[in-house]
One Martini backbone bead per residue (centre of mass of N, CA, C, O) as a GRO file, in nm:
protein
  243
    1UNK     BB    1   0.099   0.035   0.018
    2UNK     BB    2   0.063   0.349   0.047
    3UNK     BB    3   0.188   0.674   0.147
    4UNK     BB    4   0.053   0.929   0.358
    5UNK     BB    5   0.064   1.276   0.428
    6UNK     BB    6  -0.142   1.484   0.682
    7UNK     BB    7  -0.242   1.832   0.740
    8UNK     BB    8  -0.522   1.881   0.947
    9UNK     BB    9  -0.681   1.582   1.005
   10UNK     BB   10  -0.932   1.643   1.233
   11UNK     BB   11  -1.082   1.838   1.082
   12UNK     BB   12  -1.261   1.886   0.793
   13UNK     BB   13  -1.131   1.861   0.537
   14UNK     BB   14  -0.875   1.672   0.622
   15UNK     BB   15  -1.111   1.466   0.781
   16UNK     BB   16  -1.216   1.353   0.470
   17UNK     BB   17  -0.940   1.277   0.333
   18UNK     BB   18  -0.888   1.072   0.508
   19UNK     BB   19  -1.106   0.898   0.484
   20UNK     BB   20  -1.084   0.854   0.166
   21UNK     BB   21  -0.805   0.736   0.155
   22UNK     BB   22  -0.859   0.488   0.344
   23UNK     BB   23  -1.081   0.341   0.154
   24UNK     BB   24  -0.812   0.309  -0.021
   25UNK     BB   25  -0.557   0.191   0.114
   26UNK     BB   26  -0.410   0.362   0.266
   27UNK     BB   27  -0.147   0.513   0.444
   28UNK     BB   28  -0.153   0.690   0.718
   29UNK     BB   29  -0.002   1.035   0.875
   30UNK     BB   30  -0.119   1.220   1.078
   31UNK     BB   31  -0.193   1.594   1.182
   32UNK     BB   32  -0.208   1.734   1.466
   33UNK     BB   33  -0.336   1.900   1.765
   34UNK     BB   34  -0.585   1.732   1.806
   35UNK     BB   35  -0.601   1.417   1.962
   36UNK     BB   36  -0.893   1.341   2.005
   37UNK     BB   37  -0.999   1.341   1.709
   38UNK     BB   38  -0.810   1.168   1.573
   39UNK     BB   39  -0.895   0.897   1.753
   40UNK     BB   40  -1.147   0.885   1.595
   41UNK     BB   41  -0.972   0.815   1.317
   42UNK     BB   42  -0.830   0.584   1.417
   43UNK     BB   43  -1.088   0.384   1.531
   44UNK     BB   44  -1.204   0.358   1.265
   45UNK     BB   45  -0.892   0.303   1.093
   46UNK     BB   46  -0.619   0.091   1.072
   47UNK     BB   47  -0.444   0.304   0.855
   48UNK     BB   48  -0.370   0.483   1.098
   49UNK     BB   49  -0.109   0.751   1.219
   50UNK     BB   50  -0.076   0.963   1.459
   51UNK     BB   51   0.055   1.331   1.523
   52UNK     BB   52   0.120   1.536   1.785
   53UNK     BB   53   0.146   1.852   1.623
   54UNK     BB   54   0.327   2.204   1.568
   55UNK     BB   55   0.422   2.343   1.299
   56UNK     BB   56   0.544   2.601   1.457
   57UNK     BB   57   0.703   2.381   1.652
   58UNK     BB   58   1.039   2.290   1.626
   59UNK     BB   59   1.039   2.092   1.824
   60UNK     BB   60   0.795   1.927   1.730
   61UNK     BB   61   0.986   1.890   1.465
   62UNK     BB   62   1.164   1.708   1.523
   63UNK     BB   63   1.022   1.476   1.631
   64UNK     BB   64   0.878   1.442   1.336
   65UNK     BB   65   1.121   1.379   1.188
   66UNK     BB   66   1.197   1.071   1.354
   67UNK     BB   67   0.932   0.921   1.300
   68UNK     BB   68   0.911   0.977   0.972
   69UNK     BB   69   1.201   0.858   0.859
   70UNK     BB   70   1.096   0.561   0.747
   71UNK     BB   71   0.915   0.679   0.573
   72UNK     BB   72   0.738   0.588   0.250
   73UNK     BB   73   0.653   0.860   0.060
   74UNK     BB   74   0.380   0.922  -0.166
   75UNK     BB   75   0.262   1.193  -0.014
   76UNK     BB   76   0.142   1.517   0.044
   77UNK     BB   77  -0.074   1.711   0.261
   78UNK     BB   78  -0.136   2.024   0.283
   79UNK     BB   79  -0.392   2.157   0.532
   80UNK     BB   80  -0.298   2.331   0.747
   81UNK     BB   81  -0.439   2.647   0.953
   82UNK     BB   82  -0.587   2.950   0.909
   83UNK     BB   83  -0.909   3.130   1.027
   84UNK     BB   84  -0.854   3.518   1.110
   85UNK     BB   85  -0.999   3.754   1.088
   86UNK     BB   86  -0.902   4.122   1.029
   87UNK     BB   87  -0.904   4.447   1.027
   88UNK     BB   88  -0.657   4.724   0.949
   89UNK     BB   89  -0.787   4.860   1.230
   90UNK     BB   90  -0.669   4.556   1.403
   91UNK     BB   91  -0.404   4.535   1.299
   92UNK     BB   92  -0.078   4.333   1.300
   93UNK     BB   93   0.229   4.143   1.337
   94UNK     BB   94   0.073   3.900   1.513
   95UNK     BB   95  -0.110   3.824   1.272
   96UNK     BB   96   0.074   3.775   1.044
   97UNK     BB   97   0.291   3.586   1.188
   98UNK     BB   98   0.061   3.356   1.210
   99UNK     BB   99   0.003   3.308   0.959
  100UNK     BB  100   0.296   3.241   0.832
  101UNK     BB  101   0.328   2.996   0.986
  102UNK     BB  102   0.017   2.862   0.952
  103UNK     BB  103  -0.006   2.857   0.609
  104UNK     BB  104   0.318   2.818   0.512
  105UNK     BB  105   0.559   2.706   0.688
  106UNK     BB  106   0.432   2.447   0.778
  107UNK     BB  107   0.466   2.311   0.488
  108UNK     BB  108   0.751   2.386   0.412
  109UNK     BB  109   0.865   2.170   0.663
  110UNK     BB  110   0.728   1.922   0.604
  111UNK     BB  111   0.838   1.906   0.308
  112UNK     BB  112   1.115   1.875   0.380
  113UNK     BB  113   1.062   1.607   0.527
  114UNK     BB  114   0.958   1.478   0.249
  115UNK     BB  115   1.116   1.485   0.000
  116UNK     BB  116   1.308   1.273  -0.028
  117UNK     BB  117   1.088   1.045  -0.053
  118UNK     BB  118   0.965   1.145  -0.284
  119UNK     BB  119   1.223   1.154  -0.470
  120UNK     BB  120   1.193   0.852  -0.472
  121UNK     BB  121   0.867   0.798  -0.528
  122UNK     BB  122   0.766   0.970  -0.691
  123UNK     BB  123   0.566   1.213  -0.584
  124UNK     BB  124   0.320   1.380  -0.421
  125UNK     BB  125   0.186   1.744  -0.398
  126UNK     BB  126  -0.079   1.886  -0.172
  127UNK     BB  127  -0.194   2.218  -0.149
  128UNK     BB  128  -0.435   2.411   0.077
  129UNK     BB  129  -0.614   2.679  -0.062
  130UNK     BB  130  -0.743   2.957  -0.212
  131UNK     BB  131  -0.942   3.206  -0.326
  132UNK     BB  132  -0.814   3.422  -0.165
  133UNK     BB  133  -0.583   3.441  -0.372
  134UNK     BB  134  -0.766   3.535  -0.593
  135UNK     BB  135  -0.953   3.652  -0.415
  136UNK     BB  136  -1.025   3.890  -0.210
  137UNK     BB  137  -1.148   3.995   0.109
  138UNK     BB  138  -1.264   4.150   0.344
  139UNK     BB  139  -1.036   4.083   0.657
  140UNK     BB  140  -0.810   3.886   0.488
  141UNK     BB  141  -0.511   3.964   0.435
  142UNK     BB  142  -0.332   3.728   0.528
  143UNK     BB  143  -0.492   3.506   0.439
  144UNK     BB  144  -0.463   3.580   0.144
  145UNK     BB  145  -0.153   3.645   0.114
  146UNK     BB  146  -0.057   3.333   0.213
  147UNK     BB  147  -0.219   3.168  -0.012
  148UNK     BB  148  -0.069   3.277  -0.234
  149UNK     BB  149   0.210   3.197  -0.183
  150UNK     BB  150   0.104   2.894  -0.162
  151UNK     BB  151   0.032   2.891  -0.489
  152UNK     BB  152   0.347   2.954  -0.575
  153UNK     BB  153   0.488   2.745  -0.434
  154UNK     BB  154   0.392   2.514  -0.584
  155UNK     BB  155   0.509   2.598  -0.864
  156UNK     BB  156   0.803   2.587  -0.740
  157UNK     BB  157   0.729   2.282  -0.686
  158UNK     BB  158   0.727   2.182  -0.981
  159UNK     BB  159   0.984   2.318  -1.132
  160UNK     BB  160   1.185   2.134  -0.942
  161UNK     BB  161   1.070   1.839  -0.923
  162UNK     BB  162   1.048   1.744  -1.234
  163UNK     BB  163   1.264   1.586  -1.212
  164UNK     BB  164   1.205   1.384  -0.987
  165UNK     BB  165   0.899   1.295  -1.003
  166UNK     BB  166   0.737   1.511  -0.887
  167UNK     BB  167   0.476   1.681  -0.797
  168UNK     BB  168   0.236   1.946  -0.814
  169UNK     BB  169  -0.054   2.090  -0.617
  170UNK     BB  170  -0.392   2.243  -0.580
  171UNK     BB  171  -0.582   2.376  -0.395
  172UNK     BB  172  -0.925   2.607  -0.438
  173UNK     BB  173  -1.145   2.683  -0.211
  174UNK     BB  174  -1.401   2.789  -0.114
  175UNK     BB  175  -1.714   2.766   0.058
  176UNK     BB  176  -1.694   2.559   0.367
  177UNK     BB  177  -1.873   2.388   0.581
  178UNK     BB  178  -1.657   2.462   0.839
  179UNK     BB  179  -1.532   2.542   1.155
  180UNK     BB  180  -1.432   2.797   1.044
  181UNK     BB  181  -1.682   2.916   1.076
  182UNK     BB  182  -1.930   3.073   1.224
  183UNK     BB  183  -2.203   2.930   1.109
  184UNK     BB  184  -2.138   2.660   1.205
  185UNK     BB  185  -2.380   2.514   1.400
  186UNK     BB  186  -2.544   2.711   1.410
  187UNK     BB  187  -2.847   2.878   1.591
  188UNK     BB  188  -2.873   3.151   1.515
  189UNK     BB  189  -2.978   3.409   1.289
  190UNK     BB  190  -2.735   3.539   1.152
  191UNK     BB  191  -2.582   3.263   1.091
  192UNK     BB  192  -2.804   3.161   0.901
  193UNK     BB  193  -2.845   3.431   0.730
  194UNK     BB  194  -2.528   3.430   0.619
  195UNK     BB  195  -2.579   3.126   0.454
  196UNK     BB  196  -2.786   3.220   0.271
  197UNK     BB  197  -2.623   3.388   0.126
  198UNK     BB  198  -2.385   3.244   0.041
  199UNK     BB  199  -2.555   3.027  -0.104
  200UNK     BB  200  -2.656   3.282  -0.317
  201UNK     BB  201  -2.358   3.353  -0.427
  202UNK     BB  202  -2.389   3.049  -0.592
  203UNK     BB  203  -2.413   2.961  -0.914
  204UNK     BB  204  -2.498   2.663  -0.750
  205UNK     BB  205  -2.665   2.709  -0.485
  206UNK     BB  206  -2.384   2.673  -0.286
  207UNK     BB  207  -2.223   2.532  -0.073
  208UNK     BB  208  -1.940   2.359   0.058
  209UNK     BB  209  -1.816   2.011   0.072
  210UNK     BB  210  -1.587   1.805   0.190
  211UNK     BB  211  -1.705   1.621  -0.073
  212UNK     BB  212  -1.582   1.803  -0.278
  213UNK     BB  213  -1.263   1.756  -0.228
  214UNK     BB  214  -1.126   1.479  -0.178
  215UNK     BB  215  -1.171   1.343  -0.441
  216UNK     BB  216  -0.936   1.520  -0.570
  217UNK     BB  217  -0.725   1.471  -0.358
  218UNK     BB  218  -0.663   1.207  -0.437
  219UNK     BB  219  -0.632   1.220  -0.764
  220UNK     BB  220  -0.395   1.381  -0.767
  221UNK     BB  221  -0.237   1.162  -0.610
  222UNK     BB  222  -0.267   0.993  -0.771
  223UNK     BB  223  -0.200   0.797  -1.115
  224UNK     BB  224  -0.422   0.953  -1.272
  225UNK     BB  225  -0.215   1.226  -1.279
  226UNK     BB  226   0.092   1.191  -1.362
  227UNK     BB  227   0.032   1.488  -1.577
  228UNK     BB  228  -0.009   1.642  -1.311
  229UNK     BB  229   0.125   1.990  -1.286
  230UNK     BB  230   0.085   2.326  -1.164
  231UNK     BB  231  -0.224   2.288  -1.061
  232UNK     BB  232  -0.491   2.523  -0.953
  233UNK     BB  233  -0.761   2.436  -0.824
  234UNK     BB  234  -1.078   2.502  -0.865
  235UNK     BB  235  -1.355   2.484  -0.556
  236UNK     BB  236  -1.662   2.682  -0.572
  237UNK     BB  237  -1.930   2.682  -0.727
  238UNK     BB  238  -1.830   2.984  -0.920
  239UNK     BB  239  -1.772   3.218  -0.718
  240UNK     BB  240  -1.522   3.333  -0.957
  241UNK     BB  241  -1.747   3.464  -1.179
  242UNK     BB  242  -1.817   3.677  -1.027
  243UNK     BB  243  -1.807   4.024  -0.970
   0.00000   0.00000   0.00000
């Protein structure tokens, strides 16, 4: 069986993704700070080995390090982040320096640490970016700019990679209802009707769900993709044709 490394796998598009992973027989090696989740995806699936990691943390940077080196890589999916609104007017450098470190350098990190492998076995990378890195929306500058960053650095490990027959790829969701949003599984009434409206702004008619994402996010990973590299897939309902 194949081996992936997922980062951010405890809940929302991660922890569907590792699902899907599962479901089709590869070995998963998970990562999330919060290990209480992981649990539940590991007690569901016996092909999961979780590992408890702050990727902005050196210190258990290094740990993770010594854990994976034996690890046959065969793909490695960067989704770990944060998503914090913040208007210009309440920014600071410690806004910015956290999304840096957890959008950005997270990925950067631990792609390093699975290279080596990948480059043994021709392997693929897959980086969770987003939409708003191509259309910014108000208060999201720190998030966007750094979505965006990660949009471009796919693309220089895809013209890296390809000599040693590396893959890289990202996805850009749209609006996905994951806890990262503040109307999910709300019951307020304003929230209620602020997803009413973001659905109704969607040319397909809906926000996305995490089975919108996994399949595609899987098949970039699979052989089935083998000729696809430097691909940036927008996954959004239609609303970046929205003016």
């Amino acid at each position: 069986m194949k081996n992936v490394i997922i980062s951010g796998a405890s809940s929302g598009i991660g922890a569907e993704i590792v699902r899907y992973f599962a479901r089709n027989s590869w070995n998963l090696y998970i990562i999330s700070r919060n290990k209480s989740k992981m649990s539940l995806l590991t007690n569901e699936f016996p092909n999961i080995k979780s590992y408890v990691c702050d990727l902005t943390s050196q210190a258990d940077l290094e740990t993770l390090k010594l854990e994976l080196k034996d690890i046959d890589v065969h793909a490695l999916i960067n989704n770990a982040g944060i998503y914090q609104p913040r208007s210009i007017d309440d920014d600071n450098d410690e806004v910015w320096s956290h999304h840096f470190e957890s959008n950005l350098m997270s990925a950067v990190r631990l792609t390093r640490i699975a290279w080596p492998s990948l480059k043994k076995n021709q392997g693929a990378i897959l980086n969770i970016s987003s939409t708003l890195a191509i259309r910014p929306i108000a208060n999201t500058s720190a998030y966007s700019a750094l979505k965006a960053a990660m949009s471009n650095w796919t693309l220089s490990l895809a013209i890296e990679g390809a000599s040693h027959g590396v893959r890289a790829n990202g996805i850009c969701p749209g609006i996905i209802d994951t806890p990262i949003h503040s109307y999910f599984d709300s019951q307020l009434k304003e929230d209620i009707d602020l997803h009413k409206n973001l659905q109704a702004a969607q040319p397909l008619g809906r926000t996305g769900k995490v089975s919108d994402i996994a399949p595609m996010a899987y098949q970039l990973c699979s052989d089935e993709s083998r000729w696809i590299t430097g691909t940036l897939l927008n996954i959004d309902g239609g609303i970046l044709l929205n003016s």
